[in-house]
DRENPA-295996 format. One line per 4 residues: for each residue x, y, z of C-alpha. Coordinates in steps of 0.05 Angstrom, whole numbers, plus 5000, padded with zeros to 4 digits. Last residue first. Layout:
residues N
X,Y,Z | ...
END
This chain:
residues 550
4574,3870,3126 | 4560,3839,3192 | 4600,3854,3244 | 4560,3872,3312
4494,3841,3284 | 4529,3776,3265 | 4568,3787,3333 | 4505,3785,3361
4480,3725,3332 | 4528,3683,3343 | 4525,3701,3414 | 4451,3690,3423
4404,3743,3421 | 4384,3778,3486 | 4310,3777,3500 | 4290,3859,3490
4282,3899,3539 | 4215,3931,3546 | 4191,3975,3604 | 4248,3948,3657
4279,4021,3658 | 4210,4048,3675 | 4208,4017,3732 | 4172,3947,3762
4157,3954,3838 | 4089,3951,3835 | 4087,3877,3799 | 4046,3867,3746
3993,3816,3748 | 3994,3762,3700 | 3982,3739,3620 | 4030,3687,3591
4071,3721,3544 | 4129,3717,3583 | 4127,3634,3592 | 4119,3642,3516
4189,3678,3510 | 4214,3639,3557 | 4202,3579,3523 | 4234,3606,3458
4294,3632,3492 | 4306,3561,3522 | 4302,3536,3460 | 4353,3580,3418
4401,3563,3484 | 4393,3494,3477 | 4465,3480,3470 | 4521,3476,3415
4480,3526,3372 | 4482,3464,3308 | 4483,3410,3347 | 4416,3430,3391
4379,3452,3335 | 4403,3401,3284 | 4373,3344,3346 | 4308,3391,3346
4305,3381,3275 | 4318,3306,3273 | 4255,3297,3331 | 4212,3348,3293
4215,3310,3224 | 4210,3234,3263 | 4149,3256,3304 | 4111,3308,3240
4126,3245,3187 | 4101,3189,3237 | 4038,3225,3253 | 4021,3246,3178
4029,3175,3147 | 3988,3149,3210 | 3933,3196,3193 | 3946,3179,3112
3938,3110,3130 | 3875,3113,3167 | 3847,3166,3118 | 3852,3107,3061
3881,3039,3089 | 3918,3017,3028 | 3953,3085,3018 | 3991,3066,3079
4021,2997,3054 | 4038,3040,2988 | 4074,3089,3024 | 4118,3054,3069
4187,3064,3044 | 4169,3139,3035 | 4171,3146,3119 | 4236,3134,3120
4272,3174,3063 | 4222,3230,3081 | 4233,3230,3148 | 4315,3246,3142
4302,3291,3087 | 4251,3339,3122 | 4291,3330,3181 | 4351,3350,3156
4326,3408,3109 | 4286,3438,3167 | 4363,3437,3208 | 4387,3474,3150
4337,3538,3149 | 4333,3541,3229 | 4415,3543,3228 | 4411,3595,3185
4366,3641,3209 | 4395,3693,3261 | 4454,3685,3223 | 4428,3691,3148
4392,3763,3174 | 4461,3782,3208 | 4501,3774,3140 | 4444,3809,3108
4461,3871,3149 | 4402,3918,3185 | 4431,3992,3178 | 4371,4028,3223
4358,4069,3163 | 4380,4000,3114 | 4328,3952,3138 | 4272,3955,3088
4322,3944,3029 | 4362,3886,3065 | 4299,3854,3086 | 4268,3854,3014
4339,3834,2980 | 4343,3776,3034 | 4270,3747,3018 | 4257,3757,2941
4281,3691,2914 | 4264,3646,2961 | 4201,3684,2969 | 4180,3682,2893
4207,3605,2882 | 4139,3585,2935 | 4098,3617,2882 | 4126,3592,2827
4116,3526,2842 | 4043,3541,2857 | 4040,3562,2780 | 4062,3500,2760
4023,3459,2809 | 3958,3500,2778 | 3977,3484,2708 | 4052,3459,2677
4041,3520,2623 | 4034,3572,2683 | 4097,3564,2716 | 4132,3610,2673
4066,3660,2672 | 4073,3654,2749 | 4147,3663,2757 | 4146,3731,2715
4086,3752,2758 | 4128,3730,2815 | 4195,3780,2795 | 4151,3839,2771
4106,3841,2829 | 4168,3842,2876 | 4201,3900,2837 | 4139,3942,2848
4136,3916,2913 | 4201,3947,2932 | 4181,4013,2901 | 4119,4012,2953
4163,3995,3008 | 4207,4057,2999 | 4144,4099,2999 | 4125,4067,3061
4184,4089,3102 | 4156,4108,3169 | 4215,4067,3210 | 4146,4029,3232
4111,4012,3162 | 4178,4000,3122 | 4206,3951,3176 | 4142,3918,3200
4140,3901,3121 | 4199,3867,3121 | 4172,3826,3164 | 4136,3788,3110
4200,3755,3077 | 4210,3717,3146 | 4137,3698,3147 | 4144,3670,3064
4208,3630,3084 | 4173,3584,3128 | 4112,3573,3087 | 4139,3562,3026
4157,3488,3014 | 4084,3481,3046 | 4047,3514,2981 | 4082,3450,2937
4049,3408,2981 | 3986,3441,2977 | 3992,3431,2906 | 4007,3361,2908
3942,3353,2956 | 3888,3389,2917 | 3885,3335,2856 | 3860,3294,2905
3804,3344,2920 | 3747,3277,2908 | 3791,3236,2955 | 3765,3276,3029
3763,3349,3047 | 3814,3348,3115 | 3843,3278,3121 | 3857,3272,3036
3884,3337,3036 | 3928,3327,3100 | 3949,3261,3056 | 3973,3302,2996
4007,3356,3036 | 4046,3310,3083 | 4119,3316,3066 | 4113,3397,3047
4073,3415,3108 | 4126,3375,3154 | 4182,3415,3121 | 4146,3477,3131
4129,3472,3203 | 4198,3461,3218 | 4220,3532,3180 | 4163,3551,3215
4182,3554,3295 | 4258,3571,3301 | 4250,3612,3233 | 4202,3657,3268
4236,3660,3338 | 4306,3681,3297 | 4268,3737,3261 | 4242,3761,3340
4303,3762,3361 | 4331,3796,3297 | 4275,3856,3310 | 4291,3862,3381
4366,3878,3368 | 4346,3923,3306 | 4307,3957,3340 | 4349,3958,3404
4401,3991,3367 | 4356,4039,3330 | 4331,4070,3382 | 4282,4126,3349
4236,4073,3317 | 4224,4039,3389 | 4159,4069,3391 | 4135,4041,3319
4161,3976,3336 | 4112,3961,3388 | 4050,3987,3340 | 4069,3947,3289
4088,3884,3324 | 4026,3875,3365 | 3977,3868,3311 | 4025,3846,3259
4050,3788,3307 | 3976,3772,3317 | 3959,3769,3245 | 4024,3728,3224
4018,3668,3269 | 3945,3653,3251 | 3959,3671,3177 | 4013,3626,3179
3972,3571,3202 | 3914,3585,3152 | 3959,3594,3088 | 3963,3522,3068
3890,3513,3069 | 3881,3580,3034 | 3931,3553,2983 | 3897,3481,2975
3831,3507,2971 | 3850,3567,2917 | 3886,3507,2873 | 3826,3459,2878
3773,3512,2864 | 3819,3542,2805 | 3826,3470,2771 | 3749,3468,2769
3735,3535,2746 | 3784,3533,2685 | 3849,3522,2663 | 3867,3585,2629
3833,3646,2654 | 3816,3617,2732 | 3892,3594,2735 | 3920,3656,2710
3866,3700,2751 | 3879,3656,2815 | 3960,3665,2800 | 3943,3736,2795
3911,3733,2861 | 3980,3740,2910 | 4027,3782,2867 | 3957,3829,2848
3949,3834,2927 | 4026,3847,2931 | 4014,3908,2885 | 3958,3929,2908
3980,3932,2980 | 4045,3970,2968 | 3997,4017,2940 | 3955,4016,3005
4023,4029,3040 | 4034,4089,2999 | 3963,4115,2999 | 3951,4113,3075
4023,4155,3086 | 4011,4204,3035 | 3947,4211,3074 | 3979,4215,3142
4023,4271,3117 | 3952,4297,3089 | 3917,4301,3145 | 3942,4363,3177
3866,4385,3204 | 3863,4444,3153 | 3800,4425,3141 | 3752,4393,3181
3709,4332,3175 | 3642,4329,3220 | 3654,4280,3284 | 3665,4206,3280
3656,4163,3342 | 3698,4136,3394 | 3680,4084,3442 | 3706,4027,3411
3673,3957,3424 | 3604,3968,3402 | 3629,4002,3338 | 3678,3947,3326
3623,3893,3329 | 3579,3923,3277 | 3635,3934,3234 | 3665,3864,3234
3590,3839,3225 | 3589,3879,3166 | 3656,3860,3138 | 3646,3784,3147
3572,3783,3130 | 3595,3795,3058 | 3645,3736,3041 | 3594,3692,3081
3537,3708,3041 | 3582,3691,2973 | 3598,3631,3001 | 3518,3608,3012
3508,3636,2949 | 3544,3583,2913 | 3504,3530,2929 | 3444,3551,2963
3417,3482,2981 | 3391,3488,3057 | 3461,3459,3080 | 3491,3512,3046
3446,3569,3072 | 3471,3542,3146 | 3534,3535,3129 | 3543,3609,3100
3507,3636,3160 | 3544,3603,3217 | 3614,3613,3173 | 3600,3696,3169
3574,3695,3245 | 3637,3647,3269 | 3693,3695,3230 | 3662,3762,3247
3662,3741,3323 | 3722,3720,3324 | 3756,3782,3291 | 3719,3828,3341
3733,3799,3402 | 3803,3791,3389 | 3809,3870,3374 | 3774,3879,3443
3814,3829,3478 | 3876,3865,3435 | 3874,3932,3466 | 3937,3959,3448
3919,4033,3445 | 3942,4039,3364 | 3913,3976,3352 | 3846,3995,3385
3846,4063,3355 | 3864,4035,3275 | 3798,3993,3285 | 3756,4042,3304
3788,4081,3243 | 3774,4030,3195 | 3700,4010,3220 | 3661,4040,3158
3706,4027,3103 | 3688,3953,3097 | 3621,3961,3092 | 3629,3995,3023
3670,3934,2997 | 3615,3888,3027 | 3562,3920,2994 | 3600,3904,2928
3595,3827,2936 | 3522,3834,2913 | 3532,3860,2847 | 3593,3817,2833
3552,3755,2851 | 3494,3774,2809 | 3546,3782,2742 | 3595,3726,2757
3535,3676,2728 | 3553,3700,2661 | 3626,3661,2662 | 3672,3676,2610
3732,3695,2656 | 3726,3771,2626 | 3660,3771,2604 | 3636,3763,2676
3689,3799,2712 | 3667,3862,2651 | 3592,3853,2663 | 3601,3859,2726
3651,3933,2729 | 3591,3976,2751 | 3587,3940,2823 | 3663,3952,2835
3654,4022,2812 | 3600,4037,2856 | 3631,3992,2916 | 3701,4042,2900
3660,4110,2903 | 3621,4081,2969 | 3696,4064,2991 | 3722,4125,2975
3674,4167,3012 | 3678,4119,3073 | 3750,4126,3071 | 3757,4212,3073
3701,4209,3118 | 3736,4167,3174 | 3803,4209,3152 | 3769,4273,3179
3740,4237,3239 | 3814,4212,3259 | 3844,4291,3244 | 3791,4323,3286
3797,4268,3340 | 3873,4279,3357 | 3938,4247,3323 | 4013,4244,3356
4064,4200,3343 | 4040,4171,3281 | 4042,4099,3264 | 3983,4069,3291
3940,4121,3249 | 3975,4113,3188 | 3981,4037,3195 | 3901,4042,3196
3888,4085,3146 | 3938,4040,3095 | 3910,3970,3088 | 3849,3971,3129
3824,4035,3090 | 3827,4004,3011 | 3826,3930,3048 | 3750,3917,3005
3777,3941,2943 | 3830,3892,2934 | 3783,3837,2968 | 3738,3844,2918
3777,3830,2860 | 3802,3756,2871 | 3740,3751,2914 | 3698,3746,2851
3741,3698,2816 | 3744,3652,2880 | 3665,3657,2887 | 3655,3618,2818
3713,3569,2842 | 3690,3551,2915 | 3620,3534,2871 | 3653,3498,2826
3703,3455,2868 | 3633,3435,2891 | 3590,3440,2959 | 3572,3411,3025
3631,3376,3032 | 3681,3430,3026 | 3636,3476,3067 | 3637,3428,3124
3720,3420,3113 | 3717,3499,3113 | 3674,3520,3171 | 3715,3467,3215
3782,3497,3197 | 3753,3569,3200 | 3728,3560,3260 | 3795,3524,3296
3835,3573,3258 | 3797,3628,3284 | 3797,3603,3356 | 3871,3598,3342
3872,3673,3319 | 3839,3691,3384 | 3892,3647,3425 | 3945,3681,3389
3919,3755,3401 | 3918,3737,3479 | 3989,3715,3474 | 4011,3759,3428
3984,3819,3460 | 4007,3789,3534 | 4077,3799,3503 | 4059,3868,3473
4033,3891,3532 | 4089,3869,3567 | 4139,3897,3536 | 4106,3970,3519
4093,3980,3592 | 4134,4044,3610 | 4109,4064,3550 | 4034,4053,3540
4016,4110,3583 | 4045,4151,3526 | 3998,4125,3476 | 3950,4186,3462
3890,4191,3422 | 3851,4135,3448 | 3848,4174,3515 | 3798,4217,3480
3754,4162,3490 | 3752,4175,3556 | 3720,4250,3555 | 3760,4295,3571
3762,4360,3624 | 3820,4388,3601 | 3799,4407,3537 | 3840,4436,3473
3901,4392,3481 | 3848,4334,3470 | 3814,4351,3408 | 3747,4379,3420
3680,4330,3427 | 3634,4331,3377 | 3631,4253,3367 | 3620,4245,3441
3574,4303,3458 | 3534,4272,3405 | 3541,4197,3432 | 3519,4226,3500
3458,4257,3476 | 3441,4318,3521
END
């Protein structure tokens, strides 16, 4: 007999005792009495993977830069500002479904795998249909090949979902690492490659669809389920209301995120658009690398500890507190040296890149405290609630946007850094209030972060300033030295705050043990179930913040 038949026919697990392994990827009670450490070593491992990516996509970009034209990044940009949206239709909603729910078995995950690859082919259909409507739309007939070939991706992306969704919801990031490298390096490999051999524009648009097929390829090799016939009367459709809330929360923020790109594309052109949508995916590659393994790990962590909501909310304002302690720094120093990072990275013809990157920096550290609202909404099981939050929240930044707008691309970047500033204690309050999450102990797991970044960001600008036009003399050189001296003296005056501020190192010491925990080792026998995953205790300020707050 075929094993892969006997594997995708196989019965749902209560209804055979003699298993097959994959069936194991159905239930995640082995995974408590380990949940800490699996979700430590998950952001450690998941961190080094997204570094990797950061190192690829660093290197893929800069060579990318200089093999091709603002125009080029520009004609893709308007394609990928719709693409994507249909591409994440199952990876942004299937898979929080499946991570989220207590209990699934294989006739309900092979009756969702049909349910997305059917809307997916539907959606790549449409997508490919809609051409001549992107094209007319930003004036631009070349749009109409690229839009027909950047629909295959949208159907490939449908195919791995639930493979996907399994290894989250088991924890098994090597395999999830595995597969996000590996699409990243293949997709840059190829688009170099046809760049260098004079493909312009194509060569991005090949990248933008080897990414989901080489992502699907990969998860099928790496997850051992497959998809069986669908089923009815499977119970499905709790998980579907569940999919289509949190993949309408994802259209929304998706539109918050590429109307500025539409704006920007509509009214100042493909040339402006390349050098705004390089400086904010340059500006967004270090939070993406600290956001996508916390999400990975995060989600499925939080999603057991949903009925404790003490040591939720505990172990959620820990890990807030970690987040501010590490980019609200990493902000400032984004903000002082956009221009010459710019200048280092893709060279003087993006010049016009490097104020708006700099603008993009002023954001970073509030925009991954305003994203963890979403671990609230998507593990207390509340993603109806986050999808009337993000109605508000498209409301508020497409208002900022069109204000912004008249000033061109910095404008518009100025109103997207104002969005999360505005946004980021109403979101967290809202998400928060089942497990009855206070603002006043949001401000004091963060506050001290938030001020000590303004010191240093003032302190080293005032100094480093005075020497700009001996720097901007020596080119890269100067803007290297520019960038050394503004990271030393920004990080020396915020670690000073730090220390003032808590009246000890305590915030510091929590943050190397944290990582010393995360470090991968061998688990000792005589570890309980009452060790499973407690959470690193907050410090006293911030407990009585949690204790009081109102």
């Amino acid at each position: 007999m075929n094993p892969s038949t006997t594997l995708s026919a196989q019965a749902p697990p209560e209804a055979n005792s003699a298993q097959p392994a994959c069936t194991d990827y159905f239930s995640t009670a082995r995974l408590r009495s380990e949940l800490r450490s699996r979700a430590l070593t998950g952001v450690s491992v998941t961190l080094i993977a997204q570094a990797c990516v950061f190192v690829v996509s660093t290197v893929g970009t800069i060579v990318l830069a200089r093999l091709l034209t603002p125009h080029d990044f520009g004609l893709v940009a308007m394609v990928l500002a719709f693409s994507f949206l249909l591409q994440n239709f199952g990876l942004n909603g299937f898979v929080e479904a499946i991570i989220q729910r207590e209990n699934i078995d294989h006739k309900q995950v092979s009756t969702l795998w049909w349910i997305n690859v059917g809307i997916n082919l539907v959606l790549a259909l449409l997508f490919w249909a809609l051409a001549p409507a992107i094209a007319w739309f930003y004036g631009e007939p070349l749009l109409k090949p690229i839009v027909a070939v950047m629909a295959v991706s949208i159907l490939f992306g449908g195919l791995s979902t639930q493979h996907q969704a399994l290894l989250r919801r088991n924890m098994e990031f090597v395999r999830i690492a595995g597969c996000d490298i590996g699409a990243t390096l293949a997709s840059l490999v190829i688009a170099i490659l046809l760049a260098s051999w004079g493909w312009g524009y194509w060569a991005l648009v090949a990248r933008w669809v080897a990414v989901p097929m080489v992502a699907t390829a990969i998860a099928w090799m790496l997850c051992g389920w497959r998809p069986g016939p669908p089923a009815r009367r499977t119970g499905v459709r709790p998980m579907l209301r569940f999919a289509f809330h949190t993949y309408g929360n994802f259209v929304l923020f998706y539109f918050c995120r590429t109307a500025d790109k539409i704006l920007v594309g509509r009214f100042h052109g493909g040339q402006a658009l390349g050098s705004y949508d390089r400086a904010y995916q340059l500006s967004m590659m270090l939070p993406n690398q600290l956001l996508s393994p916390l999400n990975s790990v995060v989600m499925p962590a939080f999603s057991r500890l949903a009925s404790d909501p003490a040591r939720y909310r505990q172990t959620y304002l820990t890990l807030l507190s970690m987040l501010a302690l590490v980019c609200m720094p990493l902000s400032a120093v984004l903000a002082l040296t956009g221009r010459d990072v710019i200048l280092v990275l893709l060279g003087p013809q993006w010049n016009s890149a490097g104020q708006i990157f700099a603008m993009f920096g002023l954001s970073i550290g509030i925009l991954m405290l305003y994203c963890t609202h979403s671990w609230l909404h998507l593990s207390l099981g509340t993603p109806d609630r986050w999808l009337r939050w993000a109605v508000i929240a498209f409301i508020v930044t497409a208002c900022l946007f069109v204000t912004g707008l008249p000033f061109g691309p910095f404008g518009v970047a100025a109103g997207y850094s104002a969005s999360f500033y505005i946004l980021t204690l109403p979101a967290l309050w809202y998400a928060g209030r089942s497990i009855d999450l206070k603002v006043s102990a949001v401000l004091g797991s963060v506050w001290k972060s938030c001020l000590s970044a303004i010191a240093g960001a003032l302190v080293s600008w005032s100094v480093v300033s005075r020497f700009d036009t001996t720097a901007e003399a020596f080119g890269v050189a100067g803007a290297l030295a520019r960038i050394a001296a503004s990271f030393a003296l920004c990080t020396s005056v915020y670690l000073v705050a730090i220390v003032v501020l808590h009246r000890g190192i305590t915030p510091i010491s929590q943050f190397v043990r944290l990582v010393y925990d995360m470090i991968p080792r061998v688990s000792s026998p005589n570890t309980t179930a009452s060790d499973s995953y407690p959470p690193i205790p907050l410090s006293t300020d911030e407990n009585l913040a949690d204790a009081g707050g109102v």
